[in-house]
C-alpha positions, 0 to 999 in steps of 0.5 A: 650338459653333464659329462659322462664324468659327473654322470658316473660320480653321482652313480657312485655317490648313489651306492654309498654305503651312508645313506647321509652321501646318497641323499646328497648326491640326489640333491645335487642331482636335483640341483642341477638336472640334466637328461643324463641323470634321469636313467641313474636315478629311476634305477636308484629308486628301484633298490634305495632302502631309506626312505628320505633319499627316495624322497629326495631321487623323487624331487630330483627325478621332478626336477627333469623333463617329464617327456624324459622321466615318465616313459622310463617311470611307466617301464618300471611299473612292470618290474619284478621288483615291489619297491621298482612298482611303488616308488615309480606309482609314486614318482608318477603320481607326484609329477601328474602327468595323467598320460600315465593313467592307461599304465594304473593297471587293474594288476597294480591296484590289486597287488599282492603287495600293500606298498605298491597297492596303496601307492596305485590307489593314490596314483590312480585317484591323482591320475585319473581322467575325469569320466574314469571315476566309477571304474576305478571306484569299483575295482577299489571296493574289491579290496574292503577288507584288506589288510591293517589298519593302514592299509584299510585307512589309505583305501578308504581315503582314495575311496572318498576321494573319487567323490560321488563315483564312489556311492554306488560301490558302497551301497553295493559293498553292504550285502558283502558276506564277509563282516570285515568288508562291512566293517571298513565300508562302514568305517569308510561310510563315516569317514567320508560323512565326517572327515574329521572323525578318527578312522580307529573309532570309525573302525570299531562303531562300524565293527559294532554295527556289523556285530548287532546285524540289521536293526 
């Protein structure tokens, strides 16, 4: 077991002011996990501002028991905090503990915060049960229209990802009044015909189509 002495050296580790001595610190806590680590690293991803370290407190926390880990996870998910929200969506997401999904709220995947809401599309598509793809697909298509093109480009992949759940949502989404939910319905439409066609030229063929009306 770790001693309350390591526990408390790797905390300080974790607050360093060098993001190259936090991300050691969650290596080595990745290393050798213990119980003891799991509360210090939870509590780390809510607040680190560098991305390779959250990466390396997401390895560290799957490296522990997820009996230990998604409990706490699932606690941050009510946290005021955005970065609290996206990175335990994340973390959750990664381990693929579906015992999770009742915790994907329908608050999370419309949060007004694009981090956290394209994490819980990701989360939600990792995690949901088999049966439970036509109501995510339709909370999912009240955010067409959402945001930049990264934004727009997530939805859309998690959108295609629910497979055929995902048709009747979209077929719904083309009497939409607002041209840009047409737009990205119509990008994602040509996304998930051809996976490999460029979600930009997707983006501005669907934009012609919506511009020229019916035919």
């Amino acid at each position: 077991m770790t001693t309350t002495e390591n526990i408390q050296q790797a905390l300080r580790g974790l607050v360093s002011d060098d993001a190259s001595v936090r991300l050691r610190a969650a290596l080595a806590m990745g290393t050798s996990p213990d119980p003891g680590f799991v509360e210090t690293l939870v509590a780390r991803c809510a607040v680190e501002p560098d991305f390779p370290v959250r990466e390396m407190l997401t390895w560290a926390l799957l490296r522990q028991s997820p009996t230990l880990t998604v409990p706490l996870l699932v606690a941050e998910l009510r946290s005021p905090i955005a970065r609290a929200r996206s990175q335990a969506l994340h973390t959750l997401s990664k381990i693929g503990d579906r015992s999770a999904w009742p915790a994907i709220t329908r608050e999370l995947l419309t949060d007004s915060d694009d981090e956290v809401a394209r994490t819980a599309w990701r989360a939600a598509v990792a995690l949901a049960p088999e049966g439970a793809e036509p109501a995510l697909a339709a909370v999912l298509a009240t955010q067409l229209g959402r945001g930049g093109r990264e934004v727009r480009l997530s939805l859309s992949r998690a959108m295609i990802a629910l497979g055929e759940a995902v048709v009747p949502v979209l077929d719904a989404a083309r009497r939409h009044s607002d041209p840009e939910v047409r737009a990205h319905l119509g990008a994602t439409e040509r996304l998930r015909a051809d996976p490999e066609a460029g979600f930009d030229l997707a983006v501005e063929e669907a934009k012609r189509v919506v511009a020229l009306g019916p035919s």
